[in-house]
C-alpha positions as CSV (number, residue, x, y, z in Angstrom):
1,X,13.4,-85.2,2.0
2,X,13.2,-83.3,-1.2
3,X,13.5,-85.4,-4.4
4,X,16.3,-84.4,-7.0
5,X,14.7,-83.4,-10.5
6,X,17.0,-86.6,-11.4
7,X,14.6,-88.9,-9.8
8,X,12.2,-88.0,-12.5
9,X,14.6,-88.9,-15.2
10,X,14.3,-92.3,-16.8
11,X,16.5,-94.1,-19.4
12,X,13.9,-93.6,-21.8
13,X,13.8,-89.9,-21.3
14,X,17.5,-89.9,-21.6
15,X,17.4,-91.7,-24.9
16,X,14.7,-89.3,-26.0
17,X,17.6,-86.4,-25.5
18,X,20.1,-88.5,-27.6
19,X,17.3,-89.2,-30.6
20,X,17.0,-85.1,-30.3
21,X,20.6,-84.4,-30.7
22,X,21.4,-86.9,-33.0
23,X,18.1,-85.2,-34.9
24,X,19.3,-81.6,-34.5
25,X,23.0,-82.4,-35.6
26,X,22.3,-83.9,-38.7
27,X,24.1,-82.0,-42.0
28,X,20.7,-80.5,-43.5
29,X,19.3,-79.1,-40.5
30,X,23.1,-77.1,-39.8
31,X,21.5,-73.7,-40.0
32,X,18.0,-74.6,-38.3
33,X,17.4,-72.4,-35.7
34,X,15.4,-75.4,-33.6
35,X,18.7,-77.3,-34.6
36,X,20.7,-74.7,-32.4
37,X,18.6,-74.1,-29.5
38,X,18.5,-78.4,-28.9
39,X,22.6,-78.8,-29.4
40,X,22.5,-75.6,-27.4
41,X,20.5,-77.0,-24.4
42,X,20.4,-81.0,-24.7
43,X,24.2,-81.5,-25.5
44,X,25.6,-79.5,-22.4
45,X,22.9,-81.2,-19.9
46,X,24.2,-84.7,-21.2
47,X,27.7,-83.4,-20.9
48,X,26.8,-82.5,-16.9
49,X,25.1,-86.0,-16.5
50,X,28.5,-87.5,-17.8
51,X,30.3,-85.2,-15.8
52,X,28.3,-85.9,-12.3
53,X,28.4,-89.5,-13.2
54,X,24.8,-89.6,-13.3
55,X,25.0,-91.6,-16.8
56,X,27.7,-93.6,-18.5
57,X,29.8,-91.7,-20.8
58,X,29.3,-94.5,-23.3
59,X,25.5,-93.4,-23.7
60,X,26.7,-90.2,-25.4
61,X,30.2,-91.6,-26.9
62,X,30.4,-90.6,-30.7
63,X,27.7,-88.0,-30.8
64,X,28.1,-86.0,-33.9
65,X,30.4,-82.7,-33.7
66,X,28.8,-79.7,-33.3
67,X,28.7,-77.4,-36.7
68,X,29.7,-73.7,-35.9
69,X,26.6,-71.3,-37.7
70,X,28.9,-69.4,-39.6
71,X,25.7,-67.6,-42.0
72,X,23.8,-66.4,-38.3
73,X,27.4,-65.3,-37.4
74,X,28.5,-62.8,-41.0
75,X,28.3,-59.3,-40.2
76,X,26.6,-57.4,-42.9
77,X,28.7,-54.7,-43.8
78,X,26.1,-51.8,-43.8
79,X,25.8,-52.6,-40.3
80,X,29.1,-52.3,-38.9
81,X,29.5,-48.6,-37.4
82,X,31.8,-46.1,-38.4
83,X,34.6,-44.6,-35.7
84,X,32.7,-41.5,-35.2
85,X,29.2,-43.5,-34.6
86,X,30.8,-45.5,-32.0
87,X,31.8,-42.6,-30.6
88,X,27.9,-41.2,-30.3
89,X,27.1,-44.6,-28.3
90,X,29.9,-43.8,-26.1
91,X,28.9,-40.4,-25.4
92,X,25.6,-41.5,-24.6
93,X,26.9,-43.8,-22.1
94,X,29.3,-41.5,-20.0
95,X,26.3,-39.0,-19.7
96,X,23.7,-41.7,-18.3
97,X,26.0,-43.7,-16.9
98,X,29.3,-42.6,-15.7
99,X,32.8,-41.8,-17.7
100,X,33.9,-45.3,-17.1
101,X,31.4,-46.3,-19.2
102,X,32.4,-44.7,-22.4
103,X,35.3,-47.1,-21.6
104,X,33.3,-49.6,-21.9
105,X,32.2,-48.9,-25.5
106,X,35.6,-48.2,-26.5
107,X,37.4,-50.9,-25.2
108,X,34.8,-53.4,-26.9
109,X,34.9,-51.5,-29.7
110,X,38.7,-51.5,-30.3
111,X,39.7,-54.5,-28.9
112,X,36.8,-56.4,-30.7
113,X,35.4,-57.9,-27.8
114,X,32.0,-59.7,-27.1
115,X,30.0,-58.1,-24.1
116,X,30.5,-61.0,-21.9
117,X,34.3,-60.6,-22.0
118,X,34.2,-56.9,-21.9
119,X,31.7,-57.1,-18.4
120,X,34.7,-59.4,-16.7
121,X,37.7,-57.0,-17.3
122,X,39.4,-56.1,-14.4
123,X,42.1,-53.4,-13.5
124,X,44.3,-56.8,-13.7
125,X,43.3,-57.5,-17.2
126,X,45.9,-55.0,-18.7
127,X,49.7,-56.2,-18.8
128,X,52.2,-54.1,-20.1
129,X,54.7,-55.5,-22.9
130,X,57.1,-54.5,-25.5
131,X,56.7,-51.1,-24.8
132,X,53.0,-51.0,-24.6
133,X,50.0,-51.6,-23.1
134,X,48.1,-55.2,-24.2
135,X,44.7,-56.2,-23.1
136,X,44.4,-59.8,-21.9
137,X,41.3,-61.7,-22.3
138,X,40.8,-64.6,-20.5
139,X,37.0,-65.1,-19.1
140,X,33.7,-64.0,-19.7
141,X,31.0,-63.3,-17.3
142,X,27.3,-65.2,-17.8
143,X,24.4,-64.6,-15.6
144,X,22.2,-67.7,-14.9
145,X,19.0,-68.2,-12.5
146,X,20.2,-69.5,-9.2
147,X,18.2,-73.1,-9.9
148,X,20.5,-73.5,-13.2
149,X,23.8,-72.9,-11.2
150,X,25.5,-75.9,-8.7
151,X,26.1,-73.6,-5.8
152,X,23.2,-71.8,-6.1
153,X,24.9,-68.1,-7.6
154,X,23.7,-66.4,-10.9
155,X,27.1,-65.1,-11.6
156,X,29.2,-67.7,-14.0
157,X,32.5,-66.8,-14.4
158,X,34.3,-69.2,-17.4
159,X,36.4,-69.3,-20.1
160,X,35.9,-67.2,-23.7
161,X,33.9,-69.0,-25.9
162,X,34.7,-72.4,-26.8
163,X,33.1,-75.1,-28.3
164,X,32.8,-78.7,-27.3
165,X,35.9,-80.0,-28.5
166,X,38.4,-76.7,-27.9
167,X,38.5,-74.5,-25.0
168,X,39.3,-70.8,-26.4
169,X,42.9,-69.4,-25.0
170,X,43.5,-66.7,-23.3
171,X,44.6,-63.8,-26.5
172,X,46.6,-60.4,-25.8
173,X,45.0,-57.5,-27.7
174,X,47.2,-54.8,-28.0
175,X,45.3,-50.9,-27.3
176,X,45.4,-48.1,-29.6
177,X,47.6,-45.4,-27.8
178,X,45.0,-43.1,-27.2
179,X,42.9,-45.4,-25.5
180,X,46.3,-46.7,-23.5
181,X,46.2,-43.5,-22.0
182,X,42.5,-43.5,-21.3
183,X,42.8,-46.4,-19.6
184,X,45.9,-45.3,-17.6
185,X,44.0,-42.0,-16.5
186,X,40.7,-44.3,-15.2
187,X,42.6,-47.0,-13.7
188,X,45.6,-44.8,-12.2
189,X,47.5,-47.3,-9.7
190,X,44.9,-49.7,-9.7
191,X,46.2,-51.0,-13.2
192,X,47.7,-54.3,-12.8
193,X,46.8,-54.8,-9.1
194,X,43.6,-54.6,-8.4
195,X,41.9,-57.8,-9.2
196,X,37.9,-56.4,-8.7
197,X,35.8,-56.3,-11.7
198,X,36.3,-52.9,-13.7
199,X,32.5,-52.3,-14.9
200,X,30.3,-52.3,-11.8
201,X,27.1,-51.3,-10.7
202,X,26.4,-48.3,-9.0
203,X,26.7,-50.8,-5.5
204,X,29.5,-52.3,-6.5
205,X,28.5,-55.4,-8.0
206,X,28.8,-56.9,-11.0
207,X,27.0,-54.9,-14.0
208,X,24.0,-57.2,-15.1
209,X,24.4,-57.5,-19.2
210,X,20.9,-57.5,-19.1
211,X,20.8,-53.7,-17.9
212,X,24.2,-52.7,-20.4
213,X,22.3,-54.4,-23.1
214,X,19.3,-51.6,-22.6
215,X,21.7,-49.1,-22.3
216,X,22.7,-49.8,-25.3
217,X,19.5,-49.7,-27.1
218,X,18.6,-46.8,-26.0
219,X,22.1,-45.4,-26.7
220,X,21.3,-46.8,-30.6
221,X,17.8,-45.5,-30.4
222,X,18.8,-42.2,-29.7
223,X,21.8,-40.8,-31.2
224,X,22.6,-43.5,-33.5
225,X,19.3,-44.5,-35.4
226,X,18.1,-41.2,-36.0
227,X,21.6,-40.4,-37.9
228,X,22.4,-43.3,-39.6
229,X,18.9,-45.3,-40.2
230,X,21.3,-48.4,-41.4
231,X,22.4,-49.1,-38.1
232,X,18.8,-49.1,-36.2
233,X,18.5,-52.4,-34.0
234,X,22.3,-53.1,-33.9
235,X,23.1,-55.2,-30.8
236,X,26.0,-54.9,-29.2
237,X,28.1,-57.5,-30.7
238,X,28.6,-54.7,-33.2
239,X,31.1,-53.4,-31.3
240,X,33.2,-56.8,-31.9
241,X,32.6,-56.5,-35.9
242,X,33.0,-52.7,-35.7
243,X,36.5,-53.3,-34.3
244,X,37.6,-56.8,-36.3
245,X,36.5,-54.4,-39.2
246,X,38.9,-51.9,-38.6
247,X,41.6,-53.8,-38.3
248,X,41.0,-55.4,-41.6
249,X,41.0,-51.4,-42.9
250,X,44.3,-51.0,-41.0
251,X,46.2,-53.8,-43.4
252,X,46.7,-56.0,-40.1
253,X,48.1,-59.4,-40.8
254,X,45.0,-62.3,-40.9
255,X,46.9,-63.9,-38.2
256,X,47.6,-61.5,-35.8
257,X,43.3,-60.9,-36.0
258,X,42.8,-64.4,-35.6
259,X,44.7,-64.7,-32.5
260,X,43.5,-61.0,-31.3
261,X,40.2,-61.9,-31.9
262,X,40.1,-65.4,-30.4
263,X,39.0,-67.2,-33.6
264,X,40.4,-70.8,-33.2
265,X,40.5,-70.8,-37.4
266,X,42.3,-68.6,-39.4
267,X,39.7,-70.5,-42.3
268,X,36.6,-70.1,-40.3
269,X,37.3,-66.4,-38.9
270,X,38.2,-65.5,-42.7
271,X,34.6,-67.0,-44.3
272,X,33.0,-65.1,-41.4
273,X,34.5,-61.2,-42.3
274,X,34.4,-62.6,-46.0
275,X,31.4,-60.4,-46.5
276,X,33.5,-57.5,-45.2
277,X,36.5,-57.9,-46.5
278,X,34.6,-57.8,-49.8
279,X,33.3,-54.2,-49.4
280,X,36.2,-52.6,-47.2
281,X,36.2,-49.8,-49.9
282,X,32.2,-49.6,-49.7
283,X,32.0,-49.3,-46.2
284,X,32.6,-45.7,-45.1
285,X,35.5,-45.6,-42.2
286,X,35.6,-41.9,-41.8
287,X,37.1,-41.1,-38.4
288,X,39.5,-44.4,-38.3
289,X,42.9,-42.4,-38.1
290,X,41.1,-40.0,-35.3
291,X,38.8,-41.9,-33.6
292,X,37.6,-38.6,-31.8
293,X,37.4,-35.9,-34.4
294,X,38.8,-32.6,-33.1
295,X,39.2,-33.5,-29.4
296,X,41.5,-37.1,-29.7
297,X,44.2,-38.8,-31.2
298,X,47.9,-39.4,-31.2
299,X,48.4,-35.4,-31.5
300,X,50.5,-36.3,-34.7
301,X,48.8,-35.0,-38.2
302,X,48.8,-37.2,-40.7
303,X,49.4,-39.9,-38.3
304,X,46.5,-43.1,-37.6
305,X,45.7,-43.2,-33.9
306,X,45.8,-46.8,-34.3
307,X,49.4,-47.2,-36.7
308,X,50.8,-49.0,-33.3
309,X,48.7,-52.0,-33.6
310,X,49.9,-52.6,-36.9
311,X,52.8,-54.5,-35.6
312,X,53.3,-56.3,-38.8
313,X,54.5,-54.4,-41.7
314,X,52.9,-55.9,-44.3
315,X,55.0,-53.9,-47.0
316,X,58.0,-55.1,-45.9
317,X,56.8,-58.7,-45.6
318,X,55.8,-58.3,-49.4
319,X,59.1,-56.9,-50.5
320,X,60.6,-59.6,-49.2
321,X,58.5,-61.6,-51.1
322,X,58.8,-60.0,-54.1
323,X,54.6,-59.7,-53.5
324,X,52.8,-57.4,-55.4
């Protein structure tokens, strides 16, 4: 009979990992990278030991909370693409990779999501409300080796992110109307029905985000880097900052961007962006009221392409605060 790798585990061993996180949670090491990678990996492995009853939960009862990195997290403002650069990426995609693709870019973009959460849309995923077309975000997609998973598949399927002591809620992210109608033209009567995974791989399955993360590289080395030298190396979690940036440009209320960007702190999302925030009139958003210059758009001149998401009028709110 095979032996578990938990036959190899002894109490002593198990105290060594509770010395380690107590070690890598303390207040001075909160931005060591070591400090991460051992809250990242020890903590959750003593969560499963609690959770399988392997261990006690008092072993691990009043372990220190987790600090968020919120430095390794700022965005640096002359790194956040503009509109029209996004655009290039996208491009790049549909011509290597298929139309849908360019879909992907956008709706990541746009809708400020992280990769993981943009690889588990499905047809499903779009709900239609007050008139318009919202985006809800509820899971993410991780891919794990099969020896790391409990049933033995390498396709995790969870929650957005969350820490240890708050699970992330599902948030409704309303789309910019020219990107509604995208969606409705690639989706046709599968929107709302169809429950399979939107971005797939040419057999069907799920896109590995370690292939869409090349494509993306070479997308940035390509047509991106050689135009705008700033933005050389840019993963794609720019997307996400590209499009919590443009809202910010847009005058959306801080609230209505915490709760379409999933932050679970108004406080923490704002000391994130603070860097941005600080340098909205630095940062060059040409393209933001025509996302595709001479071929997109709302058709109205003079009108943003993205007005509807501005669902709070902050002038009026002012007015009636006698603000400003």
């Amino acid at each position: 009979m095979d032996r578990s790798p938990l036959d190899s585990l002894s109490a002593l061993s198990i105290h060594h990992m509770i010395a380690l996180r107590d070690y890598f949670t303390r207040a001075e090491l909160a931005q060591s990278s070591a400090r991460t990678y051992w809250t990242g990996t020890v903590m959750p492995f003593l969560t499963w030991l609690v959770d399988t009853e392997q261990i006690g939960r008092g072993v691990v009862r009043a372990s220190p909370k987790q600090r968020r990195d919120v430095e390794g997290e700022r965005p640096d403002p002359r790194r956040i693409p503009e509109p029209s650069q996004v655009e290039l990426v996208a491009t790049h995609f549909a011509e290597h990779h298929g139309a849908k693709w360019a879909t992907f870019v956008r709706l990541a973009t746009w809708c400020a999501l992280r990769i993981s959460e943009t690889l588990d849309l499905r047809a499903t995923s779009f709900i239609e409300q007050r008139g318009r077309l919202y985006l809800r975000v509820a899971t993410q997609q991780h891919r794990v080796t099969g020896v790391d998973s409990d049933d033995g598949a390498t396709l995790i399927r969870s929650g957005t992110k969350s820490t240890r002591d708050h699970q992330a809620k599902a948030r409704e992210v309303p789309l910019p109307t020219w990107l509604e109608r995208e969606v409705r033209e690639l989706l046709g009567e599968r929107l709302d029905t169809d429950g399979e995974l939107f971005f797939t791989g040419p057999r069907g399955a799920a896109a590995p985000a370690e292939a869409v993360r090349r494509w993306w590289r070479e997308a940035v080395d390509e047509v991106l880097a050689p135009v705008a030298p700033n933005l050389a190396g840019i993963t794609p979690h720019a997307m996400r900052h590209a499009g919590m940036t443009y809202w910010f440009a847009q005058g959306v209320d801080h609230k209505r961007i915490q709760l379409w960007g999933g932050w679970a702190s108004l406080k923490v999302m704002l000391d994130t962006y603070r860097g941005v925030l600080d340098s909205l009139e630095e940062i060059d958003l040409a393209g933001i009221d025509d996302p595709w210059p001479g071929s997109r758009g709302t058709g109205e001149p003079g009108r943003s392409a993205c007005d509807e998401t501005k669902i709070v009028d902050l002038d009026a709110w002012r007015r009636s605060r006698s603000i400003g």
